[in-house]
C-alpha beads as a LAMMPS data file, in Angstrom:
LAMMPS data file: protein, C-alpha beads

110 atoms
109 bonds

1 atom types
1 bond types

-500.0 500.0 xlo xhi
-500.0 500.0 ylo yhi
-500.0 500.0 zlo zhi

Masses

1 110.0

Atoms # bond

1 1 1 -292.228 -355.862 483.885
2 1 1 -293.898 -359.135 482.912
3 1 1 -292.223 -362.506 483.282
4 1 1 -293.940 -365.716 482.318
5 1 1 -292.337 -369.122 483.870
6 1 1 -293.150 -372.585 482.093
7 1 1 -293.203 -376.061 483.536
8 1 1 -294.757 -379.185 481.686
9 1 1 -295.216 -381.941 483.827
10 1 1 -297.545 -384.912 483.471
11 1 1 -299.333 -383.520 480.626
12 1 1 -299.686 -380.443 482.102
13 1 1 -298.354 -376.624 481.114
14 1 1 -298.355 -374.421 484.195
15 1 1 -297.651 -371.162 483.238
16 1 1 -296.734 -368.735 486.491
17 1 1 -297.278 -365.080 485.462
18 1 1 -295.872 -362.314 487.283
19 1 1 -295.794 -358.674 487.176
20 1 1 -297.957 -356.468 485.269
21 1 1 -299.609 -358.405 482.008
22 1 1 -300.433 -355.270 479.552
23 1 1 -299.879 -355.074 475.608
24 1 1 -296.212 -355.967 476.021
25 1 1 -296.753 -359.316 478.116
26 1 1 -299.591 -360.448 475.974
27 1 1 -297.339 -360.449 472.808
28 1 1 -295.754 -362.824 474.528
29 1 1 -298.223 -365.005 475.450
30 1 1 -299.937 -364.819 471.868
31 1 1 -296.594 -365.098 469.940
32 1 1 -294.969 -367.652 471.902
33 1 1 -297.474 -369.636 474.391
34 1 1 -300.518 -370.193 471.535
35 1 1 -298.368 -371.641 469.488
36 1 1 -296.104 -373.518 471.506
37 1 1 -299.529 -375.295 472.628
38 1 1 -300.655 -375.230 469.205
39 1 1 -297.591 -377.126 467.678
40 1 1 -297.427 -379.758 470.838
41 1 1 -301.072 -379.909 470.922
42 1 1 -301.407 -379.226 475.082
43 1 1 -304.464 -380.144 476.585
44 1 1 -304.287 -378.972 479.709
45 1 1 -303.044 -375.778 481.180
46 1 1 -302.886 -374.051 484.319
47 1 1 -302.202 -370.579 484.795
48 1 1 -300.731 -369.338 488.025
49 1 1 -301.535 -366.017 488.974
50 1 1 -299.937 -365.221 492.265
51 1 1 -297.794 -363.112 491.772
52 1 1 -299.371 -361.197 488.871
53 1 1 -299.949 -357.636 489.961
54 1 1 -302.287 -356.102 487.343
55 1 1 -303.789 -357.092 484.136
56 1 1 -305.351 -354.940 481.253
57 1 1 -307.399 -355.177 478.382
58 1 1 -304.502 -356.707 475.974
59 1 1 -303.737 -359.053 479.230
60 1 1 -307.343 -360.454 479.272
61 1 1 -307.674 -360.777 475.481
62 1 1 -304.203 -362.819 475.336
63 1 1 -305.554 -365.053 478.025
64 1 1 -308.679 -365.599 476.249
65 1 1 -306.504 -366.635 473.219
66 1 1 -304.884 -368.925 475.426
67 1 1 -308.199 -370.523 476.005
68 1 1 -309.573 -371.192 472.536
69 1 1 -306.133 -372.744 471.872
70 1 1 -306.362 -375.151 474.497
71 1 1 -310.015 -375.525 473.571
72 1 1 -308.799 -376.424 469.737
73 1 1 -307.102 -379.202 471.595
74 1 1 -310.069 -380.397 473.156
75 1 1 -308.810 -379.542 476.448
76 1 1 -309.197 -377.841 479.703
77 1 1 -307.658 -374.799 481.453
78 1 1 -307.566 -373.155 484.939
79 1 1 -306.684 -369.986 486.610
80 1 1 -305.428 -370.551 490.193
81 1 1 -304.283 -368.290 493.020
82 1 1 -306.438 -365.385 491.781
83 1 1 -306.497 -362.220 494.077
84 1 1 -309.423 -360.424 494.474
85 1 1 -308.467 -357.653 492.612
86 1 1 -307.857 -359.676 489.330
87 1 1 -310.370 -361.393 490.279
88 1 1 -313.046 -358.868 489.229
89 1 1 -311.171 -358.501 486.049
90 1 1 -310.941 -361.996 484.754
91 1 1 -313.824 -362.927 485.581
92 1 1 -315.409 -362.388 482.569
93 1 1 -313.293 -364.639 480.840
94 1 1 -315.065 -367.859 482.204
95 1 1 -312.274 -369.867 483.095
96 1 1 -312.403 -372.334 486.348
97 1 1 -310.381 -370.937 489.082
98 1 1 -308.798 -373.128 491.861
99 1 1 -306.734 -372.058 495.179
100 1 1 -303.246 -373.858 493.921
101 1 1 -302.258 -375.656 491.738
102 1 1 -302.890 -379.186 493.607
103 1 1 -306.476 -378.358 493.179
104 1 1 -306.306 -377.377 489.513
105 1 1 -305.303 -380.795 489.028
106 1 1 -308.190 -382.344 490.441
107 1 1 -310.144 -379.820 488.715
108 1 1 -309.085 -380.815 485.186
109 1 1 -309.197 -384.153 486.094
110 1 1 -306.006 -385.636 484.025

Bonds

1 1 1 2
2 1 2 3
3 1 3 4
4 1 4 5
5 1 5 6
6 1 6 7
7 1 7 8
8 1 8 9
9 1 9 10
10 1 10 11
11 1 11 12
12 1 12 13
13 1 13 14
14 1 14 15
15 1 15 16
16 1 16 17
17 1 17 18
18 1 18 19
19 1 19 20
20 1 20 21
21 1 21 22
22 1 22 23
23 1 23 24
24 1 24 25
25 1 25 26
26 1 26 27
27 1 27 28
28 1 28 29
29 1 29 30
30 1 30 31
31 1 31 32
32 1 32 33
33 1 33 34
34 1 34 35
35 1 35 36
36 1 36 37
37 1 37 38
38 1 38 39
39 1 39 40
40 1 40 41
41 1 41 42
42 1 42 43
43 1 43 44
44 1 44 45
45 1 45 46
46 1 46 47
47 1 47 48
48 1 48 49
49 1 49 50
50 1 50 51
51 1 51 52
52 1 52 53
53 1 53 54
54 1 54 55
55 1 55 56
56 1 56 57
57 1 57 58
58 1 58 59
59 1 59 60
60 1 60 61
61 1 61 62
62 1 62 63
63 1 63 64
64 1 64 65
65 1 65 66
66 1 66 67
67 1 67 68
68 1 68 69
69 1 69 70
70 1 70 71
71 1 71 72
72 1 72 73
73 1 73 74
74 1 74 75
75 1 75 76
76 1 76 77
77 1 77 78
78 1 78 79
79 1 79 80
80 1 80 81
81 1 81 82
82 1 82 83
83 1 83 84
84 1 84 85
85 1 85 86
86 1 86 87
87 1 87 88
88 1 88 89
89 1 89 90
90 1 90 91
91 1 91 92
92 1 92 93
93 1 93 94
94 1 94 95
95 1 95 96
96 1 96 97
97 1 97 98
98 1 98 99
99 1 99 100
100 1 100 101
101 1 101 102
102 1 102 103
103 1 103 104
104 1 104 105
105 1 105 106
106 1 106 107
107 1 107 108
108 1 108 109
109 1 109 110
């Protein structure tokens, strides 16, 4: 089961992701998240991955959506608290990683 927990603080959305992130998840995060950062226009957001046990195809291509929204706003996002197994898999996606989210903020810079 996938279960996505919000927090905007500062001018920042951190999204905490746990569970398993497959087609089901990523509806979410397309149908909800894009356009909730869309219609606010968010600049910055940080995804926390710790407790995300597995991601697939649909997972990654969600996340990348994620991206070009943020991008649209002319901002910046970051994964942080990657393990090393997602690690491999979201790699790809060429997003900054960080250790925590303390460091993503220094990382973005806001």
């Amino acid at each position: 089961m996938f279960e996505m927990d919000l927090e905007y603080s500062k001018g920042i959305l951190f999204a905490r992701l746990s569970g398993k992130l497959t087609r089901k998840g990523s509806y979410k995060l397309n149908n909800y998240l894009v356009p909730v950062i869309l219609k606010h226009k968010i600049k910055y957001l940080v995804y926390n991955l710790f407790e995300l046990d597995y991601i697939d195809e649909s997972g990654l291509d969600a996340l990348l959506n994620t991206k070009c929204a943020i991008k649209t706003n002319k901002g910046k996002i970051c994964l942080c608290e990657v393990s090393k197994e997602l690690n491999r898999r979201v790699k790809r996606l060429h997003i900054k990683k960080t250790d925590n989210e303390l460091s993503a903020l220094h990382l973005l810079e806001v």
